[in-house]
MOPAC internal coordinates of N, CA, C and O (Angstrom, degrees):
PM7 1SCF
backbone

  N    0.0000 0     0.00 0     0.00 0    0    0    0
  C    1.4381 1     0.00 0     0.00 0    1    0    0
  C    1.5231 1   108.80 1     0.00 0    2    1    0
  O    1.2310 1   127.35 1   -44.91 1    3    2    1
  N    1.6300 1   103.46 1   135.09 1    3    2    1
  C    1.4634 1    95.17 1   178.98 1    5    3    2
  C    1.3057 1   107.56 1  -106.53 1    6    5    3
  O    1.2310 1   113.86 1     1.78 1    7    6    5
  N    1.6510 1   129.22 1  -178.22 1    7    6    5
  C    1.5279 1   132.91 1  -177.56 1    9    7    6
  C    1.9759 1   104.80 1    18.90 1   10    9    7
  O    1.2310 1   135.20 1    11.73 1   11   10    9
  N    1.2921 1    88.19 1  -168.27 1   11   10    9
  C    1.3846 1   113.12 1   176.72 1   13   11   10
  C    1.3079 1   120.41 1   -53.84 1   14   13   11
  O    1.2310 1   123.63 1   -52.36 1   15   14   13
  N    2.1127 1   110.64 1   127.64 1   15   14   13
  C    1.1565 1    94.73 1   167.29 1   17   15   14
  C    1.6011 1   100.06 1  -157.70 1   18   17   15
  O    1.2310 1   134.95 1   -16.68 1   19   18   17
  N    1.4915 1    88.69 1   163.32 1   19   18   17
  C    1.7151 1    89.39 1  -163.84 1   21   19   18
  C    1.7915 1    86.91 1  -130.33 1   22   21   19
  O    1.2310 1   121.15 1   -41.49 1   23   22   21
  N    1.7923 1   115.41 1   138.51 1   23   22   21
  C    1.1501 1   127.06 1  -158.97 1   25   23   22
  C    1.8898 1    77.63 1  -117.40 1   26   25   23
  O    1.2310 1   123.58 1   -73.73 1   27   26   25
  N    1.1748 1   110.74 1   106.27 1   27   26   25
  C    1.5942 1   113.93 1  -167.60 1   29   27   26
  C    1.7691 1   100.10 1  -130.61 1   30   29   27
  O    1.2310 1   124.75 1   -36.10 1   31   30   29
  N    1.7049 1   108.48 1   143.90 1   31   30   29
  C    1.0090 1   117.94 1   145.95 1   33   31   30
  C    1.3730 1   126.79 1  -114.20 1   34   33   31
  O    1.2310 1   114.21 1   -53.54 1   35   34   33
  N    1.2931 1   128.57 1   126.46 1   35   34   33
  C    1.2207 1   140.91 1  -174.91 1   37   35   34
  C    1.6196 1   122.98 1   -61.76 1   38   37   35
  O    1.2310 1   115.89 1   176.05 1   39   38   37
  N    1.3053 1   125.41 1    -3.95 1   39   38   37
  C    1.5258 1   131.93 1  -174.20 1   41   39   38
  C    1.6451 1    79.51 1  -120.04 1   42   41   39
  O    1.2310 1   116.00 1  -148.28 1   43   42   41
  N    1.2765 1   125.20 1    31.72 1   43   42   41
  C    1.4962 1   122.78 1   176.94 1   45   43   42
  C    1.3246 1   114.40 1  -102.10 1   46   45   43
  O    1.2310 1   105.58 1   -65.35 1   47   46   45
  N    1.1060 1   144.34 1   114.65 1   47   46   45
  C    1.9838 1   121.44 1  -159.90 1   49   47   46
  C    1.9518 1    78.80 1   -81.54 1   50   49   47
  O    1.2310 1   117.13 1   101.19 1   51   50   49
  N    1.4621 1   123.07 1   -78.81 1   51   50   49
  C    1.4853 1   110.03 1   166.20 1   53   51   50
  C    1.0993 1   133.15 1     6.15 1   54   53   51
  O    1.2310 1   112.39 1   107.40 1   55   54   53
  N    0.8776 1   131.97 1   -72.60 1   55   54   53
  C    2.2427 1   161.07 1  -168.31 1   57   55   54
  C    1.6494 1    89.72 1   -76.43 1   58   57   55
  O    1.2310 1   117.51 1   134.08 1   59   58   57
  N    0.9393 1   122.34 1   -45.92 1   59   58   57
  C    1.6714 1   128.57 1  -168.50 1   61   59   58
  C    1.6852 1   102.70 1   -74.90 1   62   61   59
  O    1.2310 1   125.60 1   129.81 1   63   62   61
  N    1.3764 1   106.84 1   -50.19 1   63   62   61
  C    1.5505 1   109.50 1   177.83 1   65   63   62
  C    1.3987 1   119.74 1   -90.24 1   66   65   63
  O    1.2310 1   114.87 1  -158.34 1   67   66   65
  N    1.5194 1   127.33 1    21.66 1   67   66   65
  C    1.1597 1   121.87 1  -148.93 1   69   67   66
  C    2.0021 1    70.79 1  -137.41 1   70   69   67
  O    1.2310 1   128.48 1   146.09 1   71   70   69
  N    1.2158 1   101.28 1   -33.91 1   71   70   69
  C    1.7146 1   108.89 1   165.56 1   73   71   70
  C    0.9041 1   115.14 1   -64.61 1   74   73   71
  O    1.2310 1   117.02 1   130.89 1   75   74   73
  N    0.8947 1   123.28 1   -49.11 1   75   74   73
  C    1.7733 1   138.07 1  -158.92 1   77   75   74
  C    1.5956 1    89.02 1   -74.35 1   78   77   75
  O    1.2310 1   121.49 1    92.72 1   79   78   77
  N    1.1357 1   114.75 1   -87.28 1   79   78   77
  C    1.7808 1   109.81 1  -173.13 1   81   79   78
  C    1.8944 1   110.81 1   -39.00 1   82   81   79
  O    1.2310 1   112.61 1   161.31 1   83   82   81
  N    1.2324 1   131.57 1   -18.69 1   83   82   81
  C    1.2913 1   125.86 1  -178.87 1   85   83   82
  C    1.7697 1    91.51 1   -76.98 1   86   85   83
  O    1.2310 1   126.89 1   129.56 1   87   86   85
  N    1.1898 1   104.36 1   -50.44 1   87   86   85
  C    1.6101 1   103.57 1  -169.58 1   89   87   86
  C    1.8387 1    99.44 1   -59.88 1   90   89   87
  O    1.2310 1   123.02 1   113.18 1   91   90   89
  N    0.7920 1   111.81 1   -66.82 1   91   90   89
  C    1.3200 1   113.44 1  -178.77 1   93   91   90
  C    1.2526 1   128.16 1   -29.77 1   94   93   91
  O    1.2310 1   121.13 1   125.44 1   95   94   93
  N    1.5726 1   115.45 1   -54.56 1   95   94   93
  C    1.1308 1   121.66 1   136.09 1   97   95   94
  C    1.8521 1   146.49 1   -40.00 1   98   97   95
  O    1.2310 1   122.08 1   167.81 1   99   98   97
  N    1.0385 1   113.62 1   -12.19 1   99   98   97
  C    1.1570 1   147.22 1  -178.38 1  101   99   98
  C    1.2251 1   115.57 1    58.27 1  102  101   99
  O    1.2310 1   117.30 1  -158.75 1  103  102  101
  N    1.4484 1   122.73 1    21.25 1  103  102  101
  C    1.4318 1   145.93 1  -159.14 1  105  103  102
  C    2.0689 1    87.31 1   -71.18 1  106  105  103
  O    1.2310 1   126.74 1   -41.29 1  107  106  105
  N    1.6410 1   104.64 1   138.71 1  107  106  105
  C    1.4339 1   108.84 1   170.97 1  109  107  106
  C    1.3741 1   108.91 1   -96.08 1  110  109  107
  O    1.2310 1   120.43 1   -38.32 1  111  110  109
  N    1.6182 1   116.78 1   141.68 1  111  110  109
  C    1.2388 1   125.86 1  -172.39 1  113  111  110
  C    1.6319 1   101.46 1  -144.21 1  114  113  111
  O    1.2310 1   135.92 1   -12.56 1  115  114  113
  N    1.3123 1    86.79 1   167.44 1  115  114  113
  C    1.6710 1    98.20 1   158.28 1  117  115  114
  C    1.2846 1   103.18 1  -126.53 1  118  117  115
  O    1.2310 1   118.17 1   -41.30 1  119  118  117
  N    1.5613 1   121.10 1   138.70 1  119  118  117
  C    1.4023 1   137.15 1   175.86 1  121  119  118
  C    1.5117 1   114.93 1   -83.02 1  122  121  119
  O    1.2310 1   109.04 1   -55.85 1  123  122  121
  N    1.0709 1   138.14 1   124.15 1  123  122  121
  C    1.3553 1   126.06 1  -160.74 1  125  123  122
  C    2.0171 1    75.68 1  -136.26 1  126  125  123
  O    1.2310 1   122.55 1   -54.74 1  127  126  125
  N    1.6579 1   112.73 1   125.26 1  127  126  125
  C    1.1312 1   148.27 1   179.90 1  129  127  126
  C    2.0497 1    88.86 1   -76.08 1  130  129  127
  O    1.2310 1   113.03 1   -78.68 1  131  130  129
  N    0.9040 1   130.78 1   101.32 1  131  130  129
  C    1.7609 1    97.35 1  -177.34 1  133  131  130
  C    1.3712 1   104.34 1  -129.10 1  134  133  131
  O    1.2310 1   119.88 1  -143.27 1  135  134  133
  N    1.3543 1   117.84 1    36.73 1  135  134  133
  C    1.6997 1   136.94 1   164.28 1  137  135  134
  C    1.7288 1    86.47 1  -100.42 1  138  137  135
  O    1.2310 1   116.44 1   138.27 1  139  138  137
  N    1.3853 1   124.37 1   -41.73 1  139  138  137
  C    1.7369 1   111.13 1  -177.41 1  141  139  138
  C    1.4883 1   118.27 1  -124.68 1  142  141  139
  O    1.2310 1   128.57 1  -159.72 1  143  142  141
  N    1.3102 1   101.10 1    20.28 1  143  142  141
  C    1.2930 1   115.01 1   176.38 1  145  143  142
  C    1.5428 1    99.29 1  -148.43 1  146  145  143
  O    1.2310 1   120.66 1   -90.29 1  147  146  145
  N    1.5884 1   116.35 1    89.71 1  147  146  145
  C    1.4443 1   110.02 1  -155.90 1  149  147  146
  C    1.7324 1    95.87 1  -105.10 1  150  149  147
  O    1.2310 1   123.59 1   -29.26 1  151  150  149
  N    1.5201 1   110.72 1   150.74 1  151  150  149
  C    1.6014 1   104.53 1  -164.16 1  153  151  150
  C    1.6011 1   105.40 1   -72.33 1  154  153  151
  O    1.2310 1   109.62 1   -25.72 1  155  154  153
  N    1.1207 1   137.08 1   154.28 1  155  154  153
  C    1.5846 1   137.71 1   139.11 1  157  155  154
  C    1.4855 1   118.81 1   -19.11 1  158  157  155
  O    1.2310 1   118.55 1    -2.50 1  159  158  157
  N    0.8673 1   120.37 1   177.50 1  159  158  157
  C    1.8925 1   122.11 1  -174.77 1  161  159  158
  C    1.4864 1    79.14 1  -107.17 1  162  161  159
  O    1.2310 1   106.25 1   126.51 1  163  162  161
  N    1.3063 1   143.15 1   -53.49 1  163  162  161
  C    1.5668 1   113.02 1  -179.80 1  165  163  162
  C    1.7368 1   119.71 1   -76.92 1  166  165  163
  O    1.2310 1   119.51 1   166.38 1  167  166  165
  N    1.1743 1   118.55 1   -13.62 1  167  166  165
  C    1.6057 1   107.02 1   150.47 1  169  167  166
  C    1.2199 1   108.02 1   -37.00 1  170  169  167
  O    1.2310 1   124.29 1   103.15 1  171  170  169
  N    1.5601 1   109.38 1   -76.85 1  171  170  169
  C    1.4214 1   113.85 1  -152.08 1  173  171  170
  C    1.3177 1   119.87 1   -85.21 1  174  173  171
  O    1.2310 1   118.24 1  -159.30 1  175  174  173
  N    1.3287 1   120.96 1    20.70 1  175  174  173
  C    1.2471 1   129.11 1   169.20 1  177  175  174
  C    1.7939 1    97.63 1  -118.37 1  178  177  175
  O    1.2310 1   108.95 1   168.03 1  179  178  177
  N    1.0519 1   138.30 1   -11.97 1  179  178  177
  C    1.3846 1   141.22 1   143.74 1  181  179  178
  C    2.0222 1   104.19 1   -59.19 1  182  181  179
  O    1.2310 1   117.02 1   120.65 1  183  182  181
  N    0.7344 1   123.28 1   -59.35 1  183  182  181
  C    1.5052 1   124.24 1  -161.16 1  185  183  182
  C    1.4379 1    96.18 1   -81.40 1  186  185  183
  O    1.2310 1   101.52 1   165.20 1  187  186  185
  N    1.2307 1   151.30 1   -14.80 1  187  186  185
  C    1.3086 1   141.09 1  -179.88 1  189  187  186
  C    1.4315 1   103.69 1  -104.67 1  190  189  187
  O    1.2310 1   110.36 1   164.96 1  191  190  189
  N    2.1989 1   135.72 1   -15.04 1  191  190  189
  C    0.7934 1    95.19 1   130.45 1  193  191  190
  C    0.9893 1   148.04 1   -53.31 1  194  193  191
  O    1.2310 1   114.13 1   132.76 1  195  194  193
  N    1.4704 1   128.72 1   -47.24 1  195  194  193
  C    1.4766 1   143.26 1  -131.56 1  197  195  194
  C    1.6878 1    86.19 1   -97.79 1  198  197  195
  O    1.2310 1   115.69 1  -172.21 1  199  198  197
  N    1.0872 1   125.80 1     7.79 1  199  198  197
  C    1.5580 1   128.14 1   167.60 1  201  199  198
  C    1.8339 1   105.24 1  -121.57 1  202  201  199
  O    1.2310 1   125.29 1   172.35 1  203  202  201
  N    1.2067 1   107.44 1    -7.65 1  203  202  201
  C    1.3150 1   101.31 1   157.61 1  205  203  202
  C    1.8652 1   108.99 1    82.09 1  206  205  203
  O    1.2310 1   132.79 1  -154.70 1  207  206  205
  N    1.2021 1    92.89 1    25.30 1  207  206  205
  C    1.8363 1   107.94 1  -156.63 1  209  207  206
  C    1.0902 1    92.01 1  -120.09 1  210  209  207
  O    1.2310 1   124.25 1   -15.74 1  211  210  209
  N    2.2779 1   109.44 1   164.26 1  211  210  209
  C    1.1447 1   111.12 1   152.75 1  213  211  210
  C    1.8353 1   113.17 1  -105.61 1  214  213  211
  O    1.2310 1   117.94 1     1.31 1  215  214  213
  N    1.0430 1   121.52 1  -178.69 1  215  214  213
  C    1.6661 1    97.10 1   172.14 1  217  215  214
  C    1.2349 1   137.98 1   -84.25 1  218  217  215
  O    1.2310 1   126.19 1   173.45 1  219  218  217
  N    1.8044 1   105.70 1    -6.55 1  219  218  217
  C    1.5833 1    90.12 1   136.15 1  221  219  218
  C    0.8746 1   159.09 1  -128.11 1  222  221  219
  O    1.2310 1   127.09 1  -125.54 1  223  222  221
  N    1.3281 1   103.96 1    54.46 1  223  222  221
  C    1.5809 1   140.11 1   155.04 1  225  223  222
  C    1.5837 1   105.58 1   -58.38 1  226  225  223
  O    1.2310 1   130.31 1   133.04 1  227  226  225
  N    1.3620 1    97.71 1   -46.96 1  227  226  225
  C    1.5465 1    92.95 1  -166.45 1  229  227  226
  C    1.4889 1   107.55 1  -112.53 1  230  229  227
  O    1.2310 1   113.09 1  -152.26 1  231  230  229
  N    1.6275 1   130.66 1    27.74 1  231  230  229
  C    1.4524 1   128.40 1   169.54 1  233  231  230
  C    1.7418 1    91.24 1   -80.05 1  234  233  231
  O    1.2310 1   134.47 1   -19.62 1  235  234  233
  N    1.7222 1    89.61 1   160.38 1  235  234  233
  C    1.6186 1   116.64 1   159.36 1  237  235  234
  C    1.2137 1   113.05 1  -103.10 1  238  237  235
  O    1.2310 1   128.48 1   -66.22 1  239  238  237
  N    1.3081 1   101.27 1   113.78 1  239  238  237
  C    1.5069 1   110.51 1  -147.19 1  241  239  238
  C    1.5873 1   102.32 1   -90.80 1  242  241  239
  O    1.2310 1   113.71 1  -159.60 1  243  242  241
  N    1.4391 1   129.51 1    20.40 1  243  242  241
  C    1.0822 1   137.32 1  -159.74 1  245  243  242
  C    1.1604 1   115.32 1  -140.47 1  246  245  243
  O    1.2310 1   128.36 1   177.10 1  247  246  245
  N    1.5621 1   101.51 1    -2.90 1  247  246  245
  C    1.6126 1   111.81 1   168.07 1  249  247  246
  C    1.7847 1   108.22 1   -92.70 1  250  249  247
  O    1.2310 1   126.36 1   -44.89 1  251  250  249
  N    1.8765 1   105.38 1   135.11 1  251  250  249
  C    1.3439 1   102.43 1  -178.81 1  253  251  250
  C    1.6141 1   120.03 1   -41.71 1  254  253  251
  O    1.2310 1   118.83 1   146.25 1  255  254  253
  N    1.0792 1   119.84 1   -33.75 1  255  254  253
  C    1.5249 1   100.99 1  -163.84 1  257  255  254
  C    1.7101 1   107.90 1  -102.71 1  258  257  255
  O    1.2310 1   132.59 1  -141.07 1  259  258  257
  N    1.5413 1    93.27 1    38.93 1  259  258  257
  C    1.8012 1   107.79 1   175.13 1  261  259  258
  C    1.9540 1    95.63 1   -84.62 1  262  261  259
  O    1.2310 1   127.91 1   -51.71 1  263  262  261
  N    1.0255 1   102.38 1   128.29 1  263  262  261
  C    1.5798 1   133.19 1  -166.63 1  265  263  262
  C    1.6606 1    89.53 1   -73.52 1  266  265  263
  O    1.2310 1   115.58 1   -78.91 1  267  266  265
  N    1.0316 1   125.99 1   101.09 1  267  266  265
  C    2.0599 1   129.68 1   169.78 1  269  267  266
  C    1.3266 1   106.53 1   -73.23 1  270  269  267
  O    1.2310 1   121.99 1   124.65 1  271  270  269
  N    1.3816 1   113.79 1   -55.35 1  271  270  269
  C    1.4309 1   124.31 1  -176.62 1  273  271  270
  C    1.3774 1   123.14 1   -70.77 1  274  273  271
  O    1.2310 1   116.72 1   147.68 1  275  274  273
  N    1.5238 1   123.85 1   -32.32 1  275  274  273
  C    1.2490 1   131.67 1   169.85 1  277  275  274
  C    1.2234 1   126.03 1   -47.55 1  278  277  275
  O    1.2310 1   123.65 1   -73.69 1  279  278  277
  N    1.8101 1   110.61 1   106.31 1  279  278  277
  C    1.1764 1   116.61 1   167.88 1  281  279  278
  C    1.9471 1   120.71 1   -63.25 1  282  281  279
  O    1.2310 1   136.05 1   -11.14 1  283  282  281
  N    1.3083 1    86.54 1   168.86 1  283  282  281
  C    1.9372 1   102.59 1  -165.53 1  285  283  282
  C    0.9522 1    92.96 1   -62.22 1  286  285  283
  O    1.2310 1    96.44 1  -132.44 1  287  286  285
  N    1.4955 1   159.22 1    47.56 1  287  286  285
  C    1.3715 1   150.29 1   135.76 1  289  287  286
  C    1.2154 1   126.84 1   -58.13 1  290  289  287
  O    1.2310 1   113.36 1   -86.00 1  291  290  289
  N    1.2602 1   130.16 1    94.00 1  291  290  289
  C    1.3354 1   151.88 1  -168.34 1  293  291  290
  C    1.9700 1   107.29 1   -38.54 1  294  293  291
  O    1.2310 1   123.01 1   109.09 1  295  294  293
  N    1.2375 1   111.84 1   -70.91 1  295  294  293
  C    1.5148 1   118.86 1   171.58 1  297  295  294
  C    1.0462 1   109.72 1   -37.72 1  298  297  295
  O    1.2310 1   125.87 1   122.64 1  299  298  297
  N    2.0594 1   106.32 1   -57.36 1  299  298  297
  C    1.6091 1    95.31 1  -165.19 1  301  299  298
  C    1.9476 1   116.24 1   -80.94 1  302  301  299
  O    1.2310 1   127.70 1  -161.08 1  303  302  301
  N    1.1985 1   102.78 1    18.92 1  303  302  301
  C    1.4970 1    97.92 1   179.67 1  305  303  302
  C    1.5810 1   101.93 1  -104.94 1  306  305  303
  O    1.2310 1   125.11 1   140.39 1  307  306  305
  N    1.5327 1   107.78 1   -39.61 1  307  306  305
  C    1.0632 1   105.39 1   163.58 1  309  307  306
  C    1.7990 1   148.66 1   -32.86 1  310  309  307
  O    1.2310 1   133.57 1   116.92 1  311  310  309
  N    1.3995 1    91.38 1   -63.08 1  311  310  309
  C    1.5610 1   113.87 1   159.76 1  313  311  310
  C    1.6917 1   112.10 1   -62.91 1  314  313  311
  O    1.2310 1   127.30 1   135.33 1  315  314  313
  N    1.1409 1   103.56 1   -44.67 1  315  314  313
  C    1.6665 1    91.09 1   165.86 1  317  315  314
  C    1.6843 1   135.88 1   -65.90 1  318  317  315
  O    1.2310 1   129.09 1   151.57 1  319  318  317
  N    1.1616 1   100.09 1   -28.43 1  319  318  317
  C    1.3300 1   112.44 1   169.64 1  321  319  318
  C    1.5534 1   107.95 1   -73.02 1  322  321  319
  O    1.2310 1   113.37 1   123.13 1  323  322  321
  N    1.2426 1   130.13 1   -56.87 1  323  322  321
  C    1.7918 1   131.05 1   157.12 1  325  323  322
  C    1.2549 1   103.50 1    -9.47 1  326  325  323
  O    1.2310 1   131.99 1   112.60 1  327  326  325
  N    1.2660 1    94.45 1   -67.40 1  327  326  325
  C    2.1636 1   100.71 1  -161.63 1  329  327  326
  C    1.9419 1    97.51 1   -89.59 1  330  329  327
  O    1.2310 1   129.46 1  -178.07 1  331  330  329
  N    0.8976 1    99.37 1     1.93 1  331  330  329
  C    1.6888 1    88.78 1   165.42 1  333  331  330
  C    1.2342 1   121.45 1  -144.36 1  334  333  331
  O    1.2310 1   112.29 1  -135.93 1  335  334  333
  N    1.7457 1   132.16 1    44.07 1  335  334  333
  C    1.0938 1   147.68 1  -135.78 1  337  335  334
  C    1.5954 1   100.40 1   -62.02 1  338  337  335
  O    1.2310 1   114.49 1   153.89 1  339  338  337
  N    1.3084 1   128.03 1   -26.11 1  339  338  337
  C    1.4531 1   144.67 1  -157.24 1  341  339  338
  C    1.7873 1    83.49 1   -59.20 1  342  341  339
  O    1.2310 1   111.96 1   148.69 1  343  342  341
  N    1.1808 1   132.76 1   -31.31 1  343  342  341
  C    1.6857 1   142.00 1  -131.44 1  345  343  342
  C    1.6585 1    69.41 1   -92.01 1  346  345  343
  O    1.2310 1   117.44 1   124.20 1  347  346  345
  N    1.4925 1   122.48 1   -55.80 1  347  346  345
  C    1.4534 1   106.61 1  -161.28 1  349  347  346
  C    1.6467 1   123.91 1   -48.63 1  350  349  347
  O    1.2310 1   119.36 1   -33.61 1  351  350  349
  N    1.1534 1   118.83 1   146.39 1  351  350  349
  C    1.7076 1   119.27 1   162.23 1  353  351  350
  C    1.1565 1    97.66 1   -51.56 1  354  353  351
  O    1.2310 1   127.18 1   -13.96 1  355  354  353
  N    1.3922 1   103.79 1   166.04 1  355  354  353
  C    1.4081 1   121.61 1   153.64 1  357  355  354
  C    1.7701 1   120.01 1  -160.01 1  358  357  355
  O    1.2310 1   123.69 1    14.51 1  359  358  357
  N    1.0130 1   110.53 1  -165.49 1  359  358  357
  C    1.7086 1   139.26 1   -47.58 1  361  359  358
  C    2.0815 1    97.01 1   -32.68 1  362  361  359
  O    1.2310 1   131.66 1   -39.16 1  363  362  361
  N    1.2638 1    95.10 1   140.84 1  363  362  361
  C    1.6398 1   103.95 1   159.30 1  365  363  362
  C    1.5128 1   117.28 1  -113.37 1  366  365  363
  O    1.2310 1   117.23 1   -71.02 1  367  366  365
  N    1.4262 1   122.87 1   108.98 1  367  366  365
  C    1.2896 1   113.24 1  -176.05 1  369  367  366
  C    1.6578 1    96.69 1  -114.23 1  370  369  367
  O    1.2310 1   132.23 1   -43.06 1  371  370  369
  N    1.5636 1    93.99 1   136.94 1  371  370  369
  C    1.1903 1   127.10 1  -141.23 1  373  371  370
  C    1.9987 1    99.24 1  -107.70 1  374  373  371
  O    1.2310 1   102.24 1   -35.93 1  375  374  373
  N    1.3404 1   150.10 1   144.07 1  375  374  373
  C    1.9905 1   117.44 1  -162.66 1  377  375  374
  C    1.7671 1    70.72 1  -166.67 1  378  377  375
  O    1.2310 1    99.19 1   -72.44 1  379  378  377
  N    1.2001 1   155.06 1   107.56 1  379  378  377
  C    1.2524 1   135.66 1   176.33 1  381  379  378
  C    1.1425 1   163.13 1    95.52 1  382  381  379
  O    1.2310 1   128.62 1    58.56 1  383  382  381
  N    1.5219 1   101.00 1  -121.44 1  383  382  381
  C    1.7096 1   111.06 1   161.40 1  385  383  382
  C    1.6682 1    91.71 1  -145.21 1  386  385  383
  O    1.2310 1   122.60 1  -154.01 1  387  386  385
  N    1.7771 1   112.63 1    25.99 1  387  386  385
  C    1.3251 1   112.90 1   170.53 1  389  387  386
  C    1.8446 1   102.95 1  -116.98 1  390  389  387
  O    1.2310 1   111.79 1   -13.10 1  391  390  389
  N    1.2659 1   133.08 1   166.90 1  391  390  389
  C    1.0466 1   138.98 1   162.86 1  393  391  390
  C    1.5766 1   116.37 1  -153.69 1  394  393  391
  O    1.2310 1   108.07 1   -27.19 1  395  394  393
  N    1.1830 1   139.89 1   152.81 1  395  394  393
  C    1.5840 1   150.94 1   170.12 1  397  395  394
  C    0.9991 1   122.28 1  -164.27 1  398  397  395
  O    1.2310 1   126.24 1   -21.66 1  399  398  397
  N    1.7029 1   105.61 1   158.34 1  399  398  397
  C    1.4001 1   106.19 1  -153.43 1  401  399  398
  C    1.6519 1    89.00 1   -94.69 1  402  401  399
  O    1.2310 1   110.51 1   -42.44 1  403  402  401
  N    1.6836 1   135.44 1   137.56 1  403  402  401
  C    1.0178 1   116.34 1   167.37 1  405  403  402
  C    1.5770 1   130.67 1  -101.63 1  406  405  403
  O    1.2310 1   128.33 1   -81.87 1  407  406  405
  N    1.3264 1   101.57 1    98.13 1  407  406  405
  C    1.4210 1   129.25 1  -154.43 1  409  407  406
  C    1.5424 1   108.77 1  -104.47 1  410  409  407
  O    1.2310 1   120.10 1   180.00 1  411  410  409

């Protein structure tokens, strides 16, 4: 990933204001939609290092297709989160070899 990027959903009041202050700032980004533009399993195993996380550290654990039974297996949370990107936090803005969740 190059420069700035923010993995945003827009029905997000968060993701929306976490936009809003980048714009404001006049900081350049790329917006990555990632409910319809969902990352690769090595994206998102790149971005949960570079956030220092595992992925479910960072699921919403309150969204239906949050895994109850799923043991701490790194791959298999991974690949699940791919096909159910909704599971990811958000907004994640992404600057580097830095990343955070903006929470």
């Amino acid at each position: 990933m190059k420069g700035m990027e923010i993995w945003h959903n827009p029905r997000c009041s968060k993701s929306r204001a976490a936009k809003q202050r980048l714009d404001d700032a006049n900081i350049d980004y790329t917006e990555r939609r990632y409910l319809d533009d969902a990352p690769s399993a090595e994206e998102l195993d790149h971005v949960l290092k570079l956030l220092g996380k595992e992925p479910w550290e960072i699921a919403r654990t309150k969204e239906a297709a949050y895994p109850k039974l799923l043991e701490h297996d790194r791959a298999q949370w991974i690949a699940h989160m791919v096909a159910n990107p909704s599971l990811i936090e958000r907004p994640i803005i992404i600057d580097g070899d830095k990343a955070h969740i903006e929470r």
